[in-house]
PAZAPA-4460 file (N, C-alpha, C; in steps of 0.05 Angstrom, whole numbers, plus 32768, in hexadecimal, padded with zeros to 4 digits):
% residues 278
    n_x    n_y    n_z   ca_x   ca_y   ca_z    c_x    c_y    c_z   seq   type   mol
   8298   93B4   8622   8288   93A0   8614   829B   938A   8609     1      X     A
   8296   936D   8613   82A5   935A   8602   82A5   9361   85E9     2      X     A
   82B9   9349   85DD   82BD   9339   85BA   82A5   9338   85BA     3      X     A
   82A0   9323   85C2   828F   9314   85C0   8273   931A   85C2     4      X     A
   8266   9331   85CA   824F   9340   85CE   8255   9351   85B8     5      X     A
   826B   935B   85A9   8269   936D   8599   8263   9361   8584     6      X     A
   826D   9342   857A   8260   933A   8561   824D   9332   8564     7      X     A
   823E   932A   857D   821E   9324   857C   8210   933F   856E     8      X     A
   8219   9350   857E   8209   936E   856C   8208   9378   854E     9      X     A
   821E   936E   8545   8226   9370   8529   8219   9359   851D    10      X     A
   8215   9347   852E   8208   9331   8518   81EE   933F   851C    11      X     A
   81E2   933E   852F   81C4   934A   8533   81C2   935A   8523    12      X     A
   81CD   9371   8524   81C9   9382   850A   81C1   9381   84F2    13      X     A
   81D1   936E   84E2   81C7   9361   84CA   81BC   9356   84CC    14      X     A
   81B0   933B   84D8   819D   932E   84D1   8182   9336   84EA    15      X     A
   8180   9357   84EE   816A   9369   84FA   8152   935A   84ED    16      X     A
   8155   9367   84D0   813C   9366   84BF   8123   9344   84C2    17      X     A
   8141   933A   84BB   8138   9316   84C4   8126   9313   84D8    18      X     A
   813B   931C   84EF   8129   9314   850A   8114   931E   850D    19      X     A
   8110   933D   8502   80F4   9349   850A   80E2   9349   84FE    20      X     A
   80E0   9339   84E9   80CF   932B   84D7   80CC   9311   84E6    21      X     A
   80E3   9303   84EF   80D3   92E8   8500   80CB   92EA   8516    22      X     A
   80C7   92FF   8528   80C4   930B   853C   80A3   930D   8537    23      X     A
   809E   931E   8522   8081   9322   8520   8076   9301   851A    24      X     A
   8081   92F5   850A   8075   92DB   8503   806E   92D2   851C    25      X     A
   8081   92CC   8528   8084   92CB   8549   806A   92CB   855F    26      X     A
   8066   92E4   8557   804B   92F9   856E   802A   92E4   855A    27      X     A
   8032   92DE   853D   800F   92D9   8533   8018   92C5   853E    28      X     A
   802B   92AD   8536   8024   928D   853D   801B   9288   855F    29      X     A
   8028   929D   856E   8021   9293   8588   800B   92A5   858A    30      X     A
   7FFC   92B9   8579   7FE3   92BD   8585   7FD0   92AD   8574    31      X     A
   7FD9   9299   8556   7FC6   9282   8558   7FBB   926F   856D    32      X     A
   7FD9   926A   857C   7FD8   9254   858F   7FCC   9260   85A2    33      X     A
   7FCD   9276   85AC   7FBA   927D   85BE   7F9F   9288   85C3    34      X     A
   7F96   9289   85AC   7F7C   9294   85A1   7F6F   9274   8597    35      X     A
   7F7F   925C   859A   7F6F   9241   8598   7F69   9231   85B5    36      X     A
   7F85   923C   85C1   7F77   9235   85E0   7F5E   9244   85E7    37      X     A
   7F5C   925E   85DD   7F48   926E   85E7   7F2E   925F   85D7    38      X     A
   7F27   9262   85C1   7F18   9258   85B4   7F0D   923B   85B5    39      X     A
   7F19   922A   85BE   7F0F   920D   85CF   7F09   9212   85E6    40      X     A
   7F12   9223   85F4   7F0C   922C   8615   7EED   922C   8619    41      X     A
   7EE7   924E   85FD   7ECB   9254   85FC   7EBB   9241   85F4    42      X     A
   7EB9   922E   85E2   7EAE   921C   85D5   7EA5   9212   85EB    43      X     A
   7EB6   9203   85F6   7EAC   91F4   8612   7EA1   9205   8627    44      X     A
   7EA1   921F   862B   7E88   9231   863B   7E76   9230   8628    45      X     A
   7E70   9236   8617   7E60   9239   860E   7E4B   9221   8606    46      X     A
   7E4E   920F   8611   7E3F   91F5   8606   7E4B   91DE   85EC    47      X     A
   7E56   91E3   85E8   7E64   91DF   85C6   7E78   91C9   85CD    48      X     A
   7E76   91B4   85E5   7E86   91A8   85E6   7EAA   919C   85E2    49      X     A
   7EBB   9199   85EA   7ED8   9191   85DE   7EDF   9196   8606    50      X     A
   7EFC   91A9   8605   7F04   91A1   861A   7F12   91B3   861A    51      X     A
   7F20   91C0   8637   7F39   91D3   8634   7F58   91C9   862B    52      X     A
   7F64   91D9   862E   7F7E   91CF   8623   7F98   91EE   8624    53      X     A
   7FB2   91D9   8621   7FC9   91F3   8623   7FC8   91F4   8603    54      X     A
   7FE8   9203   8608   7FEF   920F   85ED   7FF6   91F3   85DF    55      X     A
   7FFF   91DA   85EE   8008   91C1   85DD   7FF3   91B4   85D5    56      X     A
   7FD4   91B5   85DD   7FC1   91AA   85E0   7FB2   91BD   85BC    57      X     A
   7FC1   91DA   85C8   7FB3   91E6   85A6   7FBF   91D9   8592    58      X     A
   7FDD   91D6   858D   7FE4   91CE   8579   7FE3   91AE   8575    59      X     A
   7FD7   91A2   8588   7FCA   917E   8587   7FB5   918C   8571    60      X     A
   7FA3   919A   8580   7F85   919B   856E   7F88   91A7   8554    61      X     A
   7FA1   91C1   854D   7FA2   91C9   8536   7FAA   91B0   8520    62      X     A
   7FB9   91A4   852F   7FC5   918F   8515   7FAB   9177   850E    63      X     A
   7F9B   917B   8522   7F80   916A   8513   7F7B   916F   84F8    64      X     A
   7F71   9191   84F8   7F67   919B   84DF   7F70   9195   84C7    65      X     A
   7F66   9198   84B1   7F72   9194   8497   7F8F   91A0   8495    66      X     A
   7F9A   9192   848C   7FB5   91A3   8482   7FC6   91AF   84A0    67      X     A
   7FB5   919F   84B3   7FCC   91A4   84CE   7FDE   91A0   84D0    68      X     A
   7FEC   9193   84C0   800F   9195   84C3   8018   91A7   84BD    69      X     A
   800E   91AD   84A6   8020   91CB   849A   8017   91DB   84A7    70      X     A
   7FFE   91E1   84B6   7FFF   91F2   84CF   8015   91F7   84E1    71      X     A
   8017   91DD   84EB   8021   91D9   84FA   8049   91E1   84FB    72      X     A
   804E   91E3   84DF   806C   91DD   84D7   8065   91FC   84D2    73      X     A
   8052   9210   84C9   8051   9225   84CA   8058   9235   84EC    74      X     A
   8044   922A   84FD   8049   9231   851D   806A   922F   8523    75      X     A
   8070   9219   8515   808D   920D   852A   809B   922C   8520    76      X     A
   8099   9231   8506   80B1   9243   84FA   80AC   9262   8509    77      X     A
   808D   9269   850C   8080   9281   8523   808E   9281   8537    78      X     A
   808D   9264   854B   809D   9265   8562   80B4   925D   8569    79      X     A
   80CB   9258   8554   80E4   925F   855A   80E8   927C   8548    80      X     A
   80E0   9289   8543   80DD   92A9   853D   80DA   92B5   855A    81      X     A
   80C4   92AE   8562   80C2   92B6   8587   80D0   92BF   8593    82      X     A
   80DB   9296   8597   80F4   9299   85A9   810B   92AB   85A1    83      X     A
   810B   92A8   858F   8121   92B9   8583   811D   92CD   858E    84      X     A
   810C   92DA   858A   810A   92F3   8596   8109   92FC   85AF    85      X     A
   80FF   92EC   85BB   8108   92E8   85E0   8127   92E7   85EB    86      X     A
   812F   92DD   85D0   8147   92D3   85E0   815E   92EA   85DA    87      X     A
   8150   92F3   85C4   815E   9318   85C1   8155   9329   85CA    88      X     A
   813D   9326   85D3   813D   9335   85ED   814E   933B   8605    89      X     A
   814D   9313   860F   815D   9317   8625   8175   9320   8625    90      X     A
   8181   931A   860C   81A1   931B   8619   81B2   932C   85FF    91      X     A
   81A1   933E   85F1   81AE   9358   85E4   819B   936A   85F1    92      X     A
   8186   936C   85FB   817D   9382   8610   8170   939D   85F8    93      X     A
   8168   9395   85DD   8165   93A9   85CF   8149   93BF   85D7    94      X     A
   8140   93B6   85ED   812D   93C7   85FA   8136   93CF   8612    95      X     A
   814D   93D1   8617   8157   93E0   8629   8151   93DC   864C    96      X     A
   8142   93C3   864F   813C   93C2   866A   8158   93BF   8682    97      X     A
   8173   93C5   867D   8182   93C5   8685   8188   93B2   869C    98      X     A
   81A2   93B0   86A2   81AE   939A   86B7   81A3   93A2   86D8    99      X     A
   8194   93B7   86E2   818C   93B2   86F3   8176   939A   86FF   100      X     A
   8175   9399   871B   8165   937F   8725   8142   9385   870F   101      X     A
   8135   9393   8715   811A   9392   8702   8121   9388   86E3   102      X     A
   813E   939B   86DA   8144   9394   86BE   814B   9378   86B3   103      X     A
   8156   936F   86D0   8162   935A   86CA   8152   933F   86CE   104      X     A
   8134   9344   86E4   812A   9334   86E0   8115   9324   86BE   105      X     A
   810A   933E   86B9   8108   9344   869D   8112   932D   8687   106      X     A
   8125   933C   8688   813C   932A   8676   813A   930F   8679   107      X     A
   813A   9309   8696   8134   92EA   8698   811F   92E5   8694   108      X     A
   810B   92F1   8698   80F0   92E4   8691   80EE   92DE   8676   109      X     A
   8103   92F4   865E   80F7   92ED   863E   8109   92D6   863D   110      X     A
   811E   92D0   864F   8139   92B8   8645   8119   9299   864A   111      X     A
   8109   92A0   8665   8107   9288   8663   80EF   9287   8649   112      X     A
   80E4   9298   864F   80CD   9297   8636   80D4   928F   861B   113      X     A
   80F1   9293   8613   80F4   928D   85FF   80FA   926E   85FD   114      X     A
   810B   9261   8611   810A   924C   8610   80F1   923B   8617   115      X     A
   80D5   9244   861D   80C5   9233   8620   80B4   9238   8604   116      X     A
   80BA   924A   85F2   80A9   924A   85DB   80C3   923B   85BD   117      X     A
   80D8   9239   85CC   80EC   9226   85BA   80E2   920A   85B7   118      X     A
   80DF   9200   85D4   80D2   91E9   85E1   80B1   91E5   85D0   119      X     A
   80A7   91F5   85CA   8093   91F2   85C5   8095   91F9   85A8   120      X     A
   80A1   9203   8596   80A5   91FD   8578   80AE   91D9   8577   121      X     A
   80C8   91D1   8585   80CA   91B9   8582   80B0   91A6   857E   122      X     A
   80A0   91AA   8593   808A   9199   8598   8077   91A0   857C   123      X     A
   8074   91B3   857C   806A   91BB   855C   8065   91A7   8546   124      X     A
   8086   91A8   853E   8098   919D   8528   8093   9181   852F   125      X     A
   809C   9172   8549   8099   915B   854C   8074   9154   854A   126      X     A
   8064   9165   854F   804B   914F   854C   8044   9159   8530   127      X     A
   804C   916C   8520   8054   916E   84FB   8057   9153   84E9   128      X     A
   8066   9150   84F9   807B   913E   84EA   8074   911E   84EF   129      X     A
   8067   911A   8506   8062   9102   850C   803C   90FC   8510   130      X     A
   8034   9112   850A   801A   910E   8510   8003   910D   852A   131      X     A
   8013   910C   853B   8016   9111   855A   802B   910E   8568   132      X     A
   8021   9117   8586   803D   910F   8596   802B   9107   85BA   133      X     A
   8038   90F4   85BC   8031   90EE   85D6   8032   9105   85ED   134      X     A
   8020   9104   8605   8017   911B   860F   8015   911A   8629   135      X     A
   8021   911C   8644   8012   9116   865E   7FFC   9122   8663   136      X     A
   7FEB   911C   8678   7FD0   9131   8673   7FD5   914A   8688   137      X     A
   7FEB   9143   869E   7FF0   9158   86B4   8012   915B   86AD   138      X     A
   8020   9160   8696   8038   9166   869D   8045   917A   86AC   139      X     A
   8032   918A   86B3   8049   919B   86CB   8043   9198   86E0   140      X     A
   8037   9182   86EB   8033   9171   8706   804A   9157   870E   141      X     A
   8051   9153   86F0   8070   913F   86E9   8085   9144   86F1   142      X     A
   808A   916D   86E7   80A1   9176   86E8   8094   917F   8705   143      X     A
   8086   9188   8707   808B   9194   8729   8093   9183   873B   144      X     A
   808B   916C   8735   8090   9147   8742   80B2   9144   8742   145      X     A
   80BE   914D   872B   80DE   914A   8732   80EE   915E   8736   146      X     A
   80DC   9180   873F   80E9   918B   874A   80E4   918A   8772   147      X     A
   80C2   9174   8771   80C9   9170   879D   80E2   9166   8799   148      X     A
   80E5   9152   8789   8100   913E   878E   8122   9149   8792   149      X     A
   8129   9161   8787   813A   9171   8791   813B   917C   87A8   150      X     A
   8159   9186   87B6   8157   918E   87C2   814A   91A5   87D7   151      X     A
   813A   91A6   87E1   8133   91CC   87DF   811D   91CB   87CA   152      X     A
   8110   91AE   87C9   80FA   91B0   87B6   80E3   91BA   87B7   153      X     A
   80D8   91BB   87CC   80CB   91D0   87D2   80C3   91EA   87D5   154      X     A
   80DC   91F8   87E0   80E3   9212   87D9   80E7   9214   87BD   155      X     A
   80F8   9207   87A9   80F7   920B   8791   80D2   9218   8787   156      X     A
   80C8   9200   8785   80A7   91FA   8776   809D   9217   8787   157      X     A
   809B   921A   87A4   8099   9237   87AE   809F   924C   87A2   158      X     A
   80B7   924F   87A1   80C0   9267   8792   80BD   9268   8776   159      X     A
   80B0   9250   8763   80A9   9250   8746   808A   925E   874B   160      X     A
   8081   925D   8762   8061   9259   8766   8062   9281   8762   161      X     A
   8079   928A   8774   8079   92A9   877E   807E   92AE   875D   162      X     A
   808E   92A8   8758   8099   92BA   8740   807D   92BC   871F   163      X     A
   806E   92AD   8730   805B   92A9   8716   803B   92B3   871A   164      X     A
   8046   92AE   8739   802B   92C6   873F   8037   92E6   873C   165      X     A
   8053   92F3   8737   805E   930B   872D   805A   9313   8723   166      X     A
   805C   92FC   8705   8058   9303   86EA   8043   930C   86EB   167      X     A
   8024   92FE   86FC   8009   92F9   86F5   8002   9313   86F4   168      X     A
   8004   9322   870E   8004   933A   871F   8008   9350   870C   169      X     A
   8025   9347   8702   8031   9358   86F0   8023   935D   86CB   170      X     A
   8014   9348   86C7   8004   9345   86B3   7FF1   9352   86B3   171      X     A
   7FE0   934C   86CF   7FCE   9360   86D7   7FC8   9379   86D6   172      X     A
   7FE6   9385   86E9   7FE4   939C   86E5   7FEA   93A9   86CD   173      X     A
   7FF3   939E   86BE   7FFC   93A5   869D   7FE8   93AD   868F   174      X     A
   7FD5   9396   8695   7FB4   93A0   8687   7FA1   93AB   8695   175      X     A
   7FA3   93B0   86A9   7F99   93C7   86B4   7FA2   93E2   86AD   176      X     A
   7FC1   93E8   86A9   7FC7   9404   86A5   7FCC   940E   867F   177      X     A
   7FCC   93F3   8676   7FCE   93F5   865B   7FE1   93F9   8649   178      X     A
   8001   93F5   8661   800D   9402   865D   801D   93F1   8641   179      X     A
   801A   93DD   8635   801C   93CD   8620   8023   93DB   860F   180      X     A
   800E   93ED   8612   800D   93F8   85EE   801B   9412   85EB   181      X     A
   8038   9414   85F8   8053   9427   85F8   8061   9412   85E2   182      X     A
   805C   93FB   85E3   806E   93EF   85CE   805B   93E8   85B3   183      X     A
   804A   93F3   85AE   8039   93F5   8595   8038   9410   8584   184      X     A
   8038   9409   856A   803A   9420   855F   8021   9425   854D   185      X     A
   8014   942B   8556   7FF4   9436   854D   7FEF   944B   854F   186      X     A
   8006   945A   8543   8003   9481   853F   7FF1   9484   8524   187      X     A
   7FF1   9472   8514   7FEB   946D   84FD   7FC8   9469   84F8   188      X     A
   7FBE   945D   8506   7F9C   944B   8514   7F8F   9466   851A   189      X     A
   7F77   945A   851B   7F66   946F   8524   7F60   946F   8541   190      X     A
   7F58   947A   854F   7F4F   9480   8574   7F3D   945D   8571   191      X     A
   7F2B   9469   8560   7F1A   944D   8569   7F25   9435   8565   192      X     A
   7F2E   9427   8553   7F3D   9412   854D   7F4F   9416   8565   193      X     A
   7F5C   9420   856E   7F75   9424   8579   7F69   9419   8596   194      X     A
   7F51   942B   85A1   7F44   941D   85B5   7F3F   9402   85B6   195      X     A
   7F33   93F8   85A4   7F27   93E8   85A5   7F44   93CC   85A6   196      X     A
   7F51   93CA   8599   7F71   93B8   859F   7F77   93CA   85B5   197      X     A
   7F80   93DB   85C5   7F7B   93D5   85EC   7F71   93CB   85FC   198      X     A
   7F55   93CD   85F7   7F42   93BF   85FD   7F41   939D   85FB   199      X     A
   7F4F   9393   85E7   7F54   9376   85DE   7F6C   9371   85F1   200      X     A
   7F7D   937B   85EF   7FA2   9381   85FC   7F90   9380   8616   201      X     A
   7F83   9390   861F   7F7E   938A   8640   7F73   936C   864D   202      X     A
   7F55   9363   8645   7F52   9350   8646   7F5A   9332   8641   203      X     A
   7F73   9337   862B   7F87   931C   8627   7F94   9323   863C   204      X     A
   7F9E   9332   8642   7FBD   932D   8656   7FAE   932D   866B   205      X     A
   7F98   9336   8679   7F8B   932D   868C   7F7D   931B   868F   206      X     A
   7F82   930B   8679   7F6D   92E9   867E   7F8F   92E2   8685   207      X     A
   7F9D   92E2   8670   7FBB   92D1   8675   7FC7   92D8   8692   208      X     A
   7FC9   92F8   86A3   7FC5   92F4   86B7   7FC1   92E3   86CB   209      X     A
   7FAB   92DF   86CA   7F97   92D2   86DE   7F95   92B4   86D8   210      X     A
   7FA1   92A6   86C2   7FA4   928C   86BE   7FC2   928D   86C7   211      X     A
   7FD3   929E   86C7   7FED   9294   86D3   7FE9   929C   86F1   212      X     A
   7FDE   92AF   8702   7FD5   92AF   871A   7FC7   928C   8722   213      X     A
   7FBB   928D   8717   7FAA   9273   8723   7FC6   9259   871E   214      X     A
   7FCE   924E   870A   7FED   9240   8710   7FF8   9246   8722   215      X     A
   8001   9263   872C   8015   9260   873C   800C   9265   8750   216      X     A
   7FF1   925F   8759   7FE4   9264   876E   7FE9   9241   877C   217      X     A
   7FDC   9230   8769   7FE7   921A   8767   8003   9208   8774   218      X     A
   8011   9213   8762   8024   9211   8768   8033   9216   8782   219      X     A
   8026   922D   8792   8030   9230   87AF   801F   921A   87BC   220      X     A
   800A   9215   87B3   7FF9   9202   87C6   800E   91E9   87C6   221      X     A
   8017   91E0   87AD   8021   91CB   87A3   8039   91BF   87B4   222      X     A
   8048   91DF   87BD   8061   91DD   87C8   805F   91D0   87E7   223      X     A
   8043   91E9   87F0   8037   91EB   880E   8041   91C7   8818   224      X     A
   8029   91B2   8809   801F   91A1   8803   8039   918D   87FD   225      X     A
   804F   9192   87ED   8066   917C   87E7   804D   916B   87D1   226      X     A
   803F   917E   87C5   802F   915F   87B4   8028   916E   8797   227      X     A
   803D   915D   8788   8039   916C   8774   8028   9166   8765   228      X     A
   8016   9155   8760   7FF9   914D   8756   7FEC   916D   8757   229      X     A
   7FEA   9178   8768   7FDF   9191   8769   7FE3   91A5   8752   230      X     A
   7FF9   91A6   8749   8009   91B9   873A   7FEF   91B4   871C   231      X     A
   7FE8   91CF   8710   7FDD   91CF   86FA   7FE1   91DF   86E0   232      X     A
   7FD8   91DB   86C8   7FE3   91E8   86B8   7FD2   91FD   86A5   233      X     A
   7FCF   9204   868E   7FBD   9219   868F   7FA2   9208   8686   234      X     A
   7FA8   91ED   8675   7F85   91E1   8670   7F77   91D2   868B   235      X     A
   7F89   91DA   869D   7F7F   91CF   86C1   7F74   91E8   86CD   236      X     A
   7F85   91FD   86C4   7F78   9214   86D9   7F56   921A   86C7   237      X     A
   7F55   9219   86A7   7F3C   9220   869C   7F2E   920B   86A7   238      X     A
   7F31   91ED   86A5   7F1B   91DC   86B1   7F18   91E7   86D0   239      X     A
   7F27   91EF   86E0   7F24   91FA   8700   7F11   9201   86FE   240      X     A
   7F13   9221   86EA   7F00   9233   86E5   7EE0   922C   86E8   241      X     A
   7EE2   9218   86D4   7ECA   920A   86CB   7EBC   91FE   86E7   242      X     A
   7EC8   91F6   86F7   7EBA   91E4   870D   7EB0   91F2   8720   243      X     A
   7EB7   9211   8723   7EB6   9225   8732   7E98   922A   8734   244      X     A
   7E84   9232   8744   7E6A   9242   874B   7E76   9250   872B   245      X     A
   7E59   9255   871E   7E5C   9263   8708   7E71   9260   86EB   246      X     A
   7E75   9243   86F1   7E8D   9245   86E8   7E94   9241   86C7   247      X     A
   7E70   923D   86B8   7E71   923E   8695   7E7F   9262   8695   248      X     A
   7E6A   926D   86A7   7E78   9292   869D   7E8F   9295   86A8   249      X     A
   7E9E   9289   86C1   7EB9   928E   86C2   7ED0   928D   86AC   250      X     A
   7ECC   926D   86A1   7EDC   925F   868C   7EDA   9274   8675   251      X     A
   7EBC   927B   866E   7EAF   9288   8653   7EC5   92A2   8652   252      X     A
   7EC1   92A8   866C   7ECD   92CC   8670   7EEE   92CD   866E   253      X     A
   7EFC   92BB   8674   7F1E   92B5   8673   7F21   92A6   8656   254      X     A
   7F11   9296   8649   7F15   9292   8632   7F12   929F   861F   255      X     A
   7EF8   92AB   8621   7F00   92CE   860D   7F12   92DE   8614   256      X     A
   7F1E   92D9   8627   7F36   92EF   8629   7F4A   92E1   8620   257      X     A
   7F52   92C6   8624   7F64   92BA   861A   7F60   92C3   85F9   258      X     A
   7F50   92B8   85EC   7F4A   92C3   85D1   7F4C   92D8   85C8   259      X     A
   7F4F   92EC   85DE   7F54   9309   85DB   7F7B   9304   85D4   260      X     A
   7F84   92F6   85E9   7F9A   92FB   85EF   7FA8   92F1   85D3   261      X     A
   7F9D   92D3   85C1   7FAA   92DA   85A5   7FAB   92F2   8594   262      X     A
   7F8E   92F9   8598   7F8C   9313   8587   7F9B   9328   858B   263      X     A
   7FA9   9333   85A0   7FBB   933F   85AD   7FDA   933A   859C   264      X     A
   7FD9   9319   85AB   7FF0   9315   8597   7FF8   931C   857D   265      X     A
   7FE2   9317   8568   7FE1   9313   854D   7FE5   933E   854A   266      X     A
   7FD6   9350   855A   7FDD   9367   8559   7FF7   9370   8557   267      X     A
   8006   9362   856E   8020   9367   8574   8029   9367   8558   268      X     A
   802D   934C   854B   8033   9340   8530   802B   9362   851B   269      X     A
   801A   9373   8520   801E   9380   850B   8023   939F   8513   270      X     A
   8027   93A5   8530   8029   93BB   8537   803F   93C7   854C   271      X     A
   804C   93AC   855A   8057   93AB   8567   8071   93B8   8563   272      X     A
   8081   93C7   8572   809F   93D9   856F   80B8   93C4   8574   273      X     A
   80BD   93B9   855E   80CE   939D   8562   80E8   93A6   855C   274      X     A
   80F6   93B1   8572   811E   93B4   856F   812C   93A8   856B   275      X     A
   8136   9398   855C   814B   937F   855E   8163   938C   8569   276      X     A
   816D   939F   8566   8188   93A6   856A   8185   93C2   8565   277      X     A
   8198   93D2   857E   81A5   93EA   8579   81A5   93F8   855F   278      X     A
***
């Protein structure tokens, strides 16, 4: 083991307590944010008019509300707690998914996760602080737009398309087998309660699933095609939903799960088996 990996561990150590206190903060602010996408989703099945929207689109509408900034300066501090925690994931390994190829994909998946919920505290803080922030309405039709333009740009946006229908698959099967709740500690709960947050845990991660299947479903079309106009994001795949044969109860049925899927989060936040370090 390096220097240099040995005082990462020693610092981790002490400041454990820190992180796994921001860690939980972490799991409620992003299951606010995602329990508001969910909750505008339903609204709009349900008759109740507004519109879908991502996670940047929640924290536009949170900072409407009264006292939305300090919401909002509350979220930013949740999700660099997150990342934080993603990013000790990835690269002190305190859950042990080790340096093999499965382990190691892993690892990358929390490195990028963490940097896209860093990215998204910034944006936080910046529409906090300024009262909004300017917005494209298709940004990952922009960025998929300057990855045709690379070399191998197509294969690139391809192989973003595979790897996200993996996850999707992989989400899927997660809430299908339940197997989530090995990292919860609800020895404590009763059977019923205990059911009943599985039951929540299943249908969030299988709406989130099936909204990252449908992106990177997308996304291969996108590649197929060289047109990245195609490429969509998650308040594109819920409006999809919507346009679909049947498509108030499609939206209705992935937005309560989405809504599930904060509540999940905000669980995590109080039950979850959070290691910072050895």
């Amino acid at each position: 083991m390096s220097d240099a990996r040995e005082k990462v561990e020693r610092a981790s150590l002490q400041v454990a307590p820190g992180l796994e206190t921001l860690a939980r903060f972490g799991y409620a602010s992003k299951g606010v944010v995602y329990g508001t996408v969910g909750a505008l989703a339903l609204g709009l099945a349900l008759g109740a008019g507004g519109s879908t929207t991502d996670t940047r689109g929640a924290l536009l509408r949170l900072q409407d509300l009264p006292g939305g900034s300090v919401v909002l300066w509350i979220l930013m501090v949740g999700l660099v707690g997150y990342a934080l925690w993603q990013l000790v994931r990835a690269m002190l390994d305190p859950e042990h998914q080790g340096t093999g190829a499965r382990g190691l994909v892993k690892r990358a998946g929390y490195l990028i996760s963490g940097g896209a919920y860093l990215v998204l505290a910034v944006f936080s803080a910046r529409v906090a602080a300024q009262g909004s922030a300017p917005r494209d309405p298709n940004s990952e039709a922009q960025a998929a737009q300057q990855v045709l333009q690379l070399p191998g740009g197509q294969l690139l946006l391809g192989l973003a398309g595979v790897a996200l229908l993996a996850v999707a698959a992989h989400q899927l099967y997660n809430a299908y087998e339940a197997r989530f709740m090995k990292r919860m500690a609800l020895t404590d709960v009763g059977a019923q309660y205990k059911g009943t947050l599985k039951r929540i845990g299943q249908l969030g991660i299988a709406a989130r699933g099936l909204l990252l299947g449908l992106v990177g479903v997308f996304l291969l079309v996108a590649a197929w095609r060289s047109q990245a106009s195609v490429v969509i994001g998650t308040a594109e795949a819920l409006a999809w939903l919507r346009e679909q044969p049947a498509g108030q109860f499609l939206l209705g049925a992935v937005a309560l799960g989405t809504l599930c899927y904060g509540v999940w989060c905000l669980t995590q936040a109080l039950y979850r088996r959070i290691k910072v370090a050895d």
